[in-house]
N, C-alpha and C positions, 0 to 999 in steps of 0.2 A: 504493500500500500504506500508508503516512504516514498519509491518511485513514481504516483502521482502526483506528489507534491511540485515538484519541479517545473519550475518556470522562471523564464529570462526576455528580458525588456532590450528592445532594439532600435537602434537610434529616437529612444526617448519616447517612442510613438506607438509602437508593437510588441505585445506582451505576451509570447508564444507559450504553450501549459504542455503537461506531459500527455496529454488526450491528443494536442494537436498533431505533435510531433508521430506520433503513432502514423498519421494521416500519410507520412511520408513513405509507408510500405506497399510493395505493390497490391495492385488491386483496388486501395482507398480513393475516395472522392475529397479531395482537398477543401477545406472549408477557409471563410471569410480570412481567419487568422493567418493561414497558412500564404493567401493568395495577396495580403495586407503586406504580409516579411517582405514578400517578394518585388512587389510595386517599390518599398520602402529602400530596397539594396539596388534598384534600379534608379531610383530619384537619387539616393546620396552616392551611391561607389560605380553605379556607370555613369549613368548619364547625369553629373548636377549640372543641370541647365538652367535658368529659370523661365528660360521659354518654353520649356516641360513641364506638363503636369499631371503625373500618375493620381487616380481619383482611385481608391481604395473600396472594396465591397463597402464597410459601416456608409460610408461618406453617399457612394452612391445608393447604399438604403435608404436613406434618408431622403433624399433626392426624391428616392420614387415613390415615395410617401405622401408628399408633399399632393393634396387633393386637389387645390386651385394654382398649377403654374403662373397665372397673372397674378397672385396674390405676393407683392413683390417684397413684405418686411424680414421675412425669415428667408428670399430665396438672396436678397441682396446681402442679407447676412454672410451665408456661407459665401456669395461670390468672395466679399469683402477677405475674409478667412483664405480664401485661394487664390485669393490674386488672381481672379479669373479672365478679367478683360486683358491680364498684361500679357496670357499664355500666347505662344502663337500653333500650342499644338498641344491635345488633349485628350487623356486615353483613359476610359472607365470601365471597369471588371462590373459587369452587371448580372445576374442572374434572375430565374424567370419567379421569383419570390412574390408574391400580392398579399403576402396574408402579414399585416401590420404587430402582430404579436407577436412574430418570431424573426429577427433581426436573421440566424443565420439560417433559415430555411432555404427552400428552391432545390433544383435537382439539376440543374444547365448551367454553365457561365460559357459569356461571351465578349468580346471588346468591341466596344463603341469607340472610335476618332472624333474629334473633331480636329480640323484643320483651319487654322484661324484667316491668312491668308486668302484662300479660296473658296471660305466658308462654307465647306462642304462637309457632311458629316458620313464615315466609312464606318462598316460594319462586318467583325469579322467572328468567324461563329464553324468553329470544328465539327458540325452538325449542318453547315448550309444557312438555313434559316429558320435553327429553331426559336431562337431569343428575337425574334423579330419586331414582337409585340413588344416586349420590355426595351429593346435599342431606339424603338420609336416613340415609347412613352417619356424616357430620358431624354430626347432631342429636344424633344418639347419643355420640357422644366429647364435643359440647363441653355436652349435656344431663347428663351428671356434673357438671358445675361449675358451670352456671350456673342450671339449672332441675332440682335430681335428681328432685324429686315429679311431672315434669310429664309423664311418661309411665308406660300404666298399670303396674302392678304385670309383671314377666316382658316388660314389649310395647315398644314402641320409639315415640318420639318421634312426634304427627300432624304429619305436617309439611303444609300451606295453598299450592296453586298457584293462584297470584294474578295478574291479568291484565298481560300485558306486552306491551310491543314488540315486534312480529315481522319479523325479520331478511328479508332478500331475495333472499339471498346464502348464500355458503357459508364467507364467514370474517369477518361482521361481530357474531360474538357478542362478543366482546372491547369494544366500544365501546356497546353496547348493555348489557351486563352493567355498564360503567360509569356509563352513562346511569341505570340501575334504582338504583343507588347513590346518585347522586347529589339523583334524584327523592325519595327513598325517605327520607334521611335529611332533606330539606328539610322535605317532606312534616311526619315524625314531633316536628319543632321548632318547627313552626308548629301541631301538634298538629291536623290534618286527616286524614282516610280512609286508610290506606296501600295498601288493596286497590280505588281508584277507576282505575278503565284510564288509562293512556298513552300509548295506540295513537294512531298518526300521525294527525295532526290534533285529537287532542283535548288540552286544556288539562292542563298539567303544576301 
């Protein structure tokens, strides 16, 4: 039992438990904490950009919680928190979660883009299009803050499904959604194609 106790705090922000870390064996489905480390070793030890900004499962719960997107006092908040308008390129771990009592529910994750720039928001999803609903319920709350012109008048955000990794398995989105991250953001600093495939065996 001793060995459940175990847990350690990561760059100040992420507080991994002995449950989590289990998640790292084959077979598991990587949950919120696990996919949070991750984002968190890519924001500070690859990429400290600050024109990057890795958006963490909690963050993006919250996000999709939020019931009235035009209701701007709490969403201006978190922008404020993210320094969101400064981003020029924005990647969020989303999963198909709707049930408000359970922060790490859902059974999918997948990466939402957004590209500040050419204000176009990409969607990449180890399943195709299964988080489709949830990538486009996200455009639309964090398309308040970051892009408001960029959807038409009355219409909601295009959101762009863009070729990805296809899983093999039935819990390896977690590591592949990281994968698409990590590509994605390399990718867009090296100022190369963001929508050129990944698929196994071709060049990253």
């Amino acid at each position: 039992m001793a060995s459940r106790q175990w847990k350690r705090t990561f760059y100040d922000e992420v507080t991994v438990y002995s449950e989590d870390r289990e998640l790292l064996q084959p077979g598991q489905w990587l949950n919120d904490n696990i996919l949070s480390l991750y984002f968190a070793y890519l924001a500070h030890e690859v990429f400290p950009y600050p024109a990057v900004l890795f958006v963490p499962p909690p963050v993006s719960f919250m996000l999709s919680m939020i019931e009235d997107p035009t209701d701007g006092s709490m969403l201006e908040e978190l922008a404020r928190g993210l320094e969101l308008r400064s981003r020029e390129l924005v990647l969020v771990a989303i999963n198909d979660n709707t049930d408000v009592s359970r922060s790490r529910g859902g059974s999918h994750w997948a990466l939402l883009v957004y590209v500040q720039k050419a204000q176009q928001w990409k969607y990449f999803d180890s399943l195709g299009a299964s988080n489709m609903a949830a990538a486009q319920r996200m455009a639309v709350r964090l398309g308040v803050l970051v892009a408001p012109h960029s959807a038409p008048v009355g219409g909601k955000p295009t959101v762009h499904i863009c070729p990805c990794t296809r899983q093999r398995n039935g819990y390896d989105c977690g590591p592949y959604t990281l994968l698409a991250a990590e590509v994605i953001a390399g990718r867009f600093l090296r100022g190369e194609d963001l929508d050129r495939s990944f698929e196994q065996g071709a060049p990253l």
